[in-house]
Wavefront OBJ file of the C-alpha trace (Angstrom):
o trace
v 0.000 0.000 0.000
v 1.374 3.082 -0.831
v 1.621 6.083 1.560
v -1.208 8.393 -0.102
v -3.047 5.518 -0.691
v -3.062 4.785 3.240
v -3.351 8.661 3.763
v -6.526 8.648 1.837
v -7.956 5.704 4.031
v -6.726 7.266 7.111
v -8.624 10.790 5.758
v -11.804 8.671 4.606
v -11.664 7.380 8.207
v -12.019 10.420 10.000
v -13.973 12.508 7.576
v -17.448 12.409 9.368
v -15.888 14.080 12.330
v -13.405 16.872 10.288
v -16.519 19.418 9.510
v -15.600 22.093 7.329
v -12.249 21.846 5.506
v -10.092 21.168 2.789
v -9.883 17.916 1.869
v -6.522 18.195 -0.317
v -5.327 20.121 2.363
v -5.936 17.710 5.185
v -5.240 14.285 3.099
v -1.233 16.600 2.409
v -0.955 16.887 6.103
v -2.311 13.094 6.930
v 0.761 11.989 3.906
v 3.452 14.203 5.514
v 2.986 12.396 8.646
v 2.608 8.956 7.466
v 6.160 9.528 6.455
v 7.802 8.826 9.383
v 5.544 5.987 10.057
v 5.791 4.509 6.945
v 8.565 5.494 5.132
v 9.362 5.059 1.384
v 12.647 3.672 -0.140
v 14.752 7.109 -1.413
v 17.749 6.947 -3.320
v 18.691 10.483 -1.614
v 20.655 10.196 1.187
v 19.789 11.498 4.697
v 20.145 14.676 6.147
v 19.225 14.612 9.669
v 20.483 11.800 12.793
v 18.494 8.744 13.543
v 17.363 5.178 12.169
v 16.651 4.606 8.559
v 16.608 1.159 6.717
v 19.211 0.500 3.984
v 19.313 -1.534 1.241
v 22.622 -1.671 -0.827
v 22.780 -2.009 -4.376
v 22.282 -5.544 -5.382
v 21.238 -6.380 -1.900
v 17.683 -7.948 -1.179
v 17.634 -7.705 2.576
v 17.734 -3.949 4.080
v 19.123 -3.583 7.184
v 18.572 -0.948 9.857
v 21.598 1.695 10.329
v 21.926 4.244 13.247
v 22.995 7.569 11.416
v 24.648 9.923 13.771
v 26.904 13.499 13.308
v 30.520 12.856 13.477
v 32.815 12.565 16.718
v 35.054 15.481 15.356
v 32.939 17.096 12.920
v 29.546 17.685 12.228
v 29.430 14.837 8.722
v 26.190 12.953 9.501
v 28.167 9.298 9.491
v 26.237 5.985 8.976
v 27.213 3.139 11.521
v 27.887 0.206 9.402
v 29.586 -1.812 11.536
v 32.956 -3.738 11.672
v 35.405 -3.420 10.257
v 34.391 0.122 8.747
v 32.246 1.530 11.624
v 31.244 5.334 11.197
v 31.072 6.111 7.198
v 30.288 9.039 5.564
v 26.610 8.773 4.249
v 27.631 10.644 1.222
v 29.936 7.472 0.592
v 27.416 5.268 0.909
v 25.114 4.273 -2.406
v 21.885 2.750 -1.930
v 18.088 3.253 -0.871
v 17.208 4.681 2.463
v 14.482 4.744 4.146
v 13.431 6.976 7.010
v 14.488 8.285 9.382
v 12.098 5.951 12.225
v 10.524 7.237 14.846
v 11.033 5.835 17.874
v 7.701 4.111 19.860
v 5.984 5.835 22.227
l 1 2 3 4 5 6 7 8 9 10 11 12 13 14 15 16 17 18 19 20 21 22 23 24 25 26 27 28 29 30 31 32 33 34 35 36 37 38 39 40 41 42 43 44 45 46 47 48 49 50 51 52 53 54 55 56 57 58 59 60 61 62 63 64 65 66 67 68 69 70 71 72 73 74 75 76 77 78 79 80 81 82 83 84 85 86 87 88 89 90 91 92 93 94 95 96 97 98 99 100 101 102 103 104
């Protein structure tokens, strides 16, 4: 299911109860917040810290990566582990996905 598709469900949901409104309006505010719910593979890299899935090129399985600024400087660095660790996320090519939010 894709993420307008559950942001119009989520909208037809709660429509008896919304009154008066835009419904373009309301159904673009329902989508921007289903993003960090349910995010969307990107071939962009991120930009902020947190937890976003990965998948590599030629890689099936995605994996979860913590990305996090820098010990020295402020490079947003993707933890990918031994024997590479922290990595530039500019230096890494793939999909992401995210970032997650965490549960409440």
């Amino acid at each position: 299911m894709t993420l307008q598709a559950h942001a119009e469900a989520l909208y037809a949901g709660i429509q008896p109860v919304l009154g008066q409104h835009d419904a373009n309006q309301v159904q673009a505010k329902l989508e921007h917040a289903l993003r960090h719910v349910i995010p969307t593979w990107k071939h962009t890299t991120p930009d902020c810290p947190g937890w976003y899935w990965f998948k590599g090129p030629g890689v099936s399985e995605p994996q979860l990566l913590h990305v996090t600024h820098g010990r020295i400087d402020t490079k947003l660095m993707a933890d990918l582990g031994p024997p590479n660790n922290l990595v530039d996320v500019q230096r890494v090519k793939g999909q992401w996905a995210g970032p997650l939010l965490p549960p409440t």
